[in-house]
C-alpha positions, 0 to 999 in steps of 0.5 A, spaced: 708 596 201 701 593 203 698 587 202 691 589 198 685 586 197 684 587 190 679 592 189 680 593 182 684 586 181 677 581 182 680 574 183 678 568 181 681 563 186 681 557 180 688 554 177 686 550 172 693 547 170 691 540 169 694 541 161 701 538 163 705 535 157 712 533 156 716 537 152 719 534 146 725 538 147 730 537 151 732 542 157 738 544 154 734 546 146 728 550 149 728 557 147 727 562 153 721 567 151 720 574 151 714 577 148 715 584 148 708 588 148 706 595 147 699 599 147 695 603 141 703 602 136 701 604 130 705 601 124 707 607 122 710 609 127 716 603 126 721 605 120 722 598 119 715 598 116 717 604 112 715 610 117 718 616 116 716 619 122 720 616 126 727 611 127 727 606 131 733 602 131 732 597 137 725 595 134 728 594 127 733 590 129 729 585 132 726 584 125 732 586 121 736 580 125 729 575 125 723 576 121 717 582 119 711 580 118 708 585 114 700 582 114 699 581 122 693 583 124 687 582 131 680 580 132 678 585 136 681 591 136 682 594 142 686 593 148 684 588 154 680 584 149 687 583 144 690 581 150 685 575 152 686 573 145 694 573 145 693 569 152 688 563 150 688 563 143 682 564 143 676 569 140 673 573 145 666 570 144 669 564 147 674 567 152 668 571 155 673 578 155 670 582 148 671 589 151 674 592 157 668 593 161 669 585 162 673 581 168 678 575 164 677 570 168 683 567 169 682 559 170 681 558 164 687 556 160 693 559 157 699 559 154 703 560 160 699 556 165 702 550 160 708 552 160 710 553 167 707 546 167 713 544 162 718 546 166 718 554 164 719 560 169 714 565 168 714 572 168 710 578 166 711 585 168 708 591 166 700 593 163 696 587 165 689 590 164 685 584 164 682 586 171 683 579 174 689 577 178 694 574 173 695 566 174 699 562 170 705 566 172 712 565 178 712 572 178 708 578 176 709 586 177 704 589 174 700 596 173 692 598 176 688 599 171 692 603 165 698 606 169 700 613 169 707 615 165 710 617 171 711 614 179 706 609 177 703 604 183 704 596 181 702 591 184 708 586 186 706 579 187 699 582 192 702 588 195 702 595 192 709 599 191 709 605 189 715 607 184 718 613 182 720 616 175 718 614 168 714 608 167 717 605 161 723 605 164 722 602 171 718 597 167 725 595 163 728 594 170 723 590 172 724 586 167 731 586 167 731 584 175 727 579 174 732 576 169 738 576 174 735 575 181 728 571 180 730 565 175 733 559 176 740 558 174 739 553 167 731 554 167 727 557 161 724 562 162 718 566 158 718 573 160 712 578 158 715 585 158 708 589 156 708 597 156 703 602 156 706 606 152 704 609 147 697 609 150 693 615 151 695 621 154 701 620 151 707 623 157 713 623 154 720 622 158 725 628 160 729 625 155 726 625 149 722 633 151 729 635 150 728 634 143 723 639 142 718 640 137 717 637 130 712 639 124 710 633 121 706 632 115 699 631 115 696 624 112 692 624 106 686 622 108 686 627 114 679 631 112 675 625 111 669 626 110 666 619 110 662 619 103 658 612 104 661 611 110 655 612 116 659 608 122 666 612 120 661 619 120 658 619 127 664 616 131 667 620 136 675 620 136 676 625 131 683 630 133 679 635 133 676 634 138 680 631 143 681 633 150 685 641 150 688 639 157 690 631 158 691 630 151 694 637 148 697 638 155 695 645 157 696 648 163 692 646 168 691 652 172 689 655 165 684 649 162 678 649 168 673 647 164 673 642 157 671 643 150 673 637 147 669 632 147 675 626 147 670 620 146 668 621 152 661 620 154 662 625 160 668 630 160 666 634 166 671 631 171 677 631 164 681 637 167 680 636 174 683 629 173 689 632 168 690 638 174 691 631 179 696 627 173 700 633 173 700 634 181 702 627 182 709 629 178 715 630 182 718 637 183 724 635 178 719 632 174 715 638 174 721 643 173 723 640 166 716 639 164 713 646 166 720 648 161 717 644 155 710 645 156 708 652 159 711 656 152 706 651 148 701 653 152 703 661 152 704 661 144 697 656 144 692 661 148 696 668 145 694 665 138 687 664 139 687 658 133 681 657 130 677 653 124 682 647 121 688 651 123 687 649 131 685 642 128 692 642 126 694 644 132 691 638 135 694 634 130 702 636 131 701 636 138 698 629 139 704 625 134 710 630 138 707 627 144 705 619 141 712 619 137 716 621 143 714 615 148 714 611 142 722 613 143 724 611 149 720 604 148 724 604 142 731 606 147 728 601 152 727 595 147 735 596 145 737 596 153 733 589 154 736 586 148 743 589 150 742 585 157 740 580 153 748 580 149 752 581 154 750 575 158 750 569 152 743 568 151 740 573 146 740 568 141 738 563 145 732 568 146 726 567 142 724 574 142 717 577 140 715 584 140 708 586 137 703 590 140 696 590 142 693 593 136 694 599 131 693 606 131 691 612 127 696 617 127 691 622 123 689 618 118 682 619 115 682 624 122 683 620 128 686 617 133 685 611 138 683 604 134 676 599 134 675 600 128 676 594 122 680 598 118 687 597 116 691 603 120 688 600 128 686 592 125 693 591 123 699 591 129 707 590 128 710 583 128 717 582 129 721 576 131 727 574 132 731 567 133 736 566 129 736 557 130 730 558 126 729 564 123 734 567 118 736 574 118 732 579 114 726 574 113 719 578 110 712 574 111 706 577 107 702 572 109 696 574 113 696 572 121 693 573 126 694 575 134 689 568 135 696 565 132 701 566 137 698 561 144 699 556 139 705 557 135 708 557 142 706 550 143 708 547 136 715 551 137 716 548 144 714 541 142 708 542 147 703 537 145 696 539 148 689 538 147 687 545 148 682 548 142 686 552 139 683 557 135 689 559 131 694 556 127 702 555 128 706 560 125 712 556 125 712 553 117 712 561 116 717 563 121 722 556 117 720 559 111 714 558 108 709 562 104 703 557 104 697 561 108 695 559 114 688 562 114 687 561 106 679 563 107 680 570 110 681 573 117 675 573 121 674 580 127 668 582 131 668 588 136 662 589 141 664 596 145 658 600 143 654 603 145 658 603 152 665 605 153 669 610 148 669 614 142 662 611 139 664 605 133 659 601 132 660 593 132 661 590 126 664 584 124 667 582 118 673 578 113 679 581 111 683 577 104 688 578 101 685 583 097 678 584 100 676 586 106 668 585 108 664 589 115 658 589 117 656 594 121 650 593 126 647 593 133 643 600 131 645 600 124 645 595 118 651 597 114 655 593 109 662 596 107 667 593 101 674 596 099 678 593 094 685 593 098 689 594 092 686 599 089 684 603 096 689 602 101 687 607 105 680 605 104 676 611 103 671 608 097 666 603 099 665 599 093 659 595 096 652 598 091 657 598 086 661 591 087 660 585 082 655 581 086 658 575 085 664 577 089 659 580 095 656 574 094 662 569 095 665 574 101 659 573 105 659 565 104 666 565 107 664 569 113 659 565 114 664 559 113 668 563 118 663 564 123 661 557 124 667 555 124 669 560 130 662 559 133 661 566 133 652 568 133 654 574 137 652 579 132 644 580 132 
């Protein structure tokens, strides 16, 4: 263990926890938190969604026992600037990360600065990747950067800690840990328990290789060819041509130079840098990697696949290796909420697991996020809290990440004068049906032309039935799907929409950029 100067944590030194306001609630009714969180999970790889690529029982149960929101959405799609948002309540125009070139600054406020003002304990362990270093919090443990799936480098408190074994899991033990030995007896406590699972390059854990390879059915939509659709033709996250070495996992010694471009602006130093990931690996871990992955790379270099058969390929390799490490979030998830049961005090818990963003798992022939359509703007949401939410309760409201530092706030009790961008989800979480966001959705995202995978920036408002995008920076494109005739938002309707509609969709665009005091898009 040492004592680093942070070179990838730059810290601003000022605390700004002024905001100090009684609670309403007693110490005795508080709910303690834990806001379970994990990176790229798409809402088709979730059986409670209705998946049927994978079962995740401990993840179901959490909405099975509690509430589903089925229209829970970000505003920036993509992972550093989703969780500034979660954290401040705020668009990232506003709290200053709007993609992951930026540094948080963390003296601004959020939610568990006020709560450790109001008598919390705070924690979080796990994926923080916003750079600076995280304030607000009693206890922090977190990975540099991304992290590595396996015998990942944390920082604890200031000092660097070298761990071994697989990252999910070490993180549950954290987690774990930090409830027995760090919180003081009779104090509420909110713990972020954030994984970096399922994000890229997708490693699973020798539990669930032992479950082999399985062939999955490919979307429907996995060919598209973009028809009026200029900003989904000329990215760059296509499976076909994600990176033949750390995203298929062939050999190292045998994929010396990279063909794929991956998103990547540069991809000559990928296979050295997968060659280094695999070197890093135990011999035992190599042992049982090797058993799995050295067939697959035998049977893929004597197959010598070609044209769509080779793209499928990538296909099945990538959603074995994705789905896989979605299942052991999912058995980690079970071993927490477990802990949680055997000492009394699961239900009083307010328990949350979400993502960061969504996915794309094949759809319209990607992966990764960014975009505004459906499969990466919207995000799992589960809650579970049975002195207030009923078991098996459904939302279809739409919400949003922008929600949940405020809801925090209304459900403690917690009276501030913070300028909460987002509405408490507490009416809906009783019961109620009435809209939180009656004018539509409002997103923005700014990673181009830096940055991965070539999505253009674009704006735009998602209703219940429309969503409206703007795509501009080096282009000026409108596109308009009618969500439910087009779920998988394959035909823009914008030349050939009444232009009353247009017109009354644009006038609450406007209203939602004003109201957010977002002039971020010239």
């Amino acid at each position: 263990m040492r004592s680093i100067p942070f070179l990838l944590f730059i810290v601003p030194l000022l605390w700004s926890c002024s905001q100090s306001v009684p609670s309403t609630n007693s110490p005795e009714t508080r709910p303690n938190i834990i806001f379970i969180m994990t990176d790229d999970h798409a809402k088709n790889a979730m059986s409670l969604y209705g998946s049927e690529l994978i079962q995740t029982p401990n993840l179901d149960r959490i909405g099975n026992e509690g509430m589903i929101f089925n229209r829970s959405y970000v505003t920036n799609s993509i992972c550093g600037p989703s969780r500034a948002v979660f954290l401040t309540g705020k668009y990232s125009h506003v709290n200053g990360f709007r993609d992951n070139s930026d540094l948080f600054d963390g003296s601004q406020m959020t939610y568990p600065k006020i709560l450790q003002n109001n008598g919390y304990y705070t924690a979080v362990v796990g994926k923080w990747h916003l750079k600076s270093v995280p304030q607000g919090f009693d206890y922090w443990n977190v990975l540099i950067g991304q992290g590595n799936y396996y015998n990942p480098t944390m920082v604890n408190m200031g000092d660097t800690v070298n761990h071994t074994g697989y990252t999910t899991n070490i993180i549950t033990d954290l987690a774990i840990e930090a409830l027995e030995d760090k919180i003081p007896d009779g104090k509420p406590f909110c713990l972020m328990v954030h994984h970096k699972a399922p994000h890229r390059n997708w490693m699973p854990d020798s539990a669930h290789l032992a479950l082999g390879e399985q062939s999955y059915p490919l979307p429907d939509n996995f060919y598209d060819t973009y028809e009026n659709r200029l900003a989904a033709a000329q990215q760059d996250q296509a499976i076909s041509r994600m990176f033949m070495s750390s995203d298929m996992k062939l050999e190292p010694t045998r994929v010396r130079v990279e063909t794929g471009s991956g998103g990547a602006a540069d991809n000559t130093h990928v296979a050295a840098g997968w060659q280094r990931l695999y070197d890093q690996l135990t011999e035992g871990q190599k042992e049982y990697w090797d058993a799995y992955y050295q067939p697959i790379s035998d049977e893929f270099f004597a197959r010598n696949l070609q044209g769509n058969e080779l793209i499928e390929w990538k296909y099945q390799r990538y959603i074995n290796d994705y789905l896989k490490c979605i299942m052991s979030v999912d058995d980690n998830v079970g071993r927490l909420l477990n802990y949680l049961e055997q000492q009394g005090t699961l239900d009083n818990t307010w328990i949350i697991y979400t993502s960061d963003q969504g996915f794309y798992l094949g759809e319209h022939g990607w992966y990764d996020k960014r975009f505004m359509y459906e499969e990466s703007f919207g995000m799992p949401l589960v809650m579970r809290y049975p002195p207030l939410i009923d078991p098996g309760s459904v939302n279809n409201n739409l919400v949003l990440n922008l929600d949940f530092a405020p809801t925090v706030m209304d459900l403690l009790g917690i009276d501030t004068n913070e300028p909460w961008q987002g509405k408490s989800m507490l009416p809906l979480m009783k019961g109620s049906q009435q809209e939180l966001h009656p004018d539509g959705i409002y997103y923005h995202y700014y990673e181009y032309p830096h940055g991965w995978h070539k999505v253009k920036r674009h704006y735009g408002i998602s209703t219940p039935r429309y969503k409206l995008i703007h795509f501009y920076n080096d282009i000026d494109q409108w596109e308009l799907y009618d969500l439910q005739e087009d779920p998988q938002e394959m035909n823009n309707i914008y030349d050939q929409a009444d232009p009353a509609l247009i017109a009354d969709l644009k006038e609450k665009l406007v209203k939602l950029q004003d109201q957010y005091a977002d002039i971020e898009f010239e």
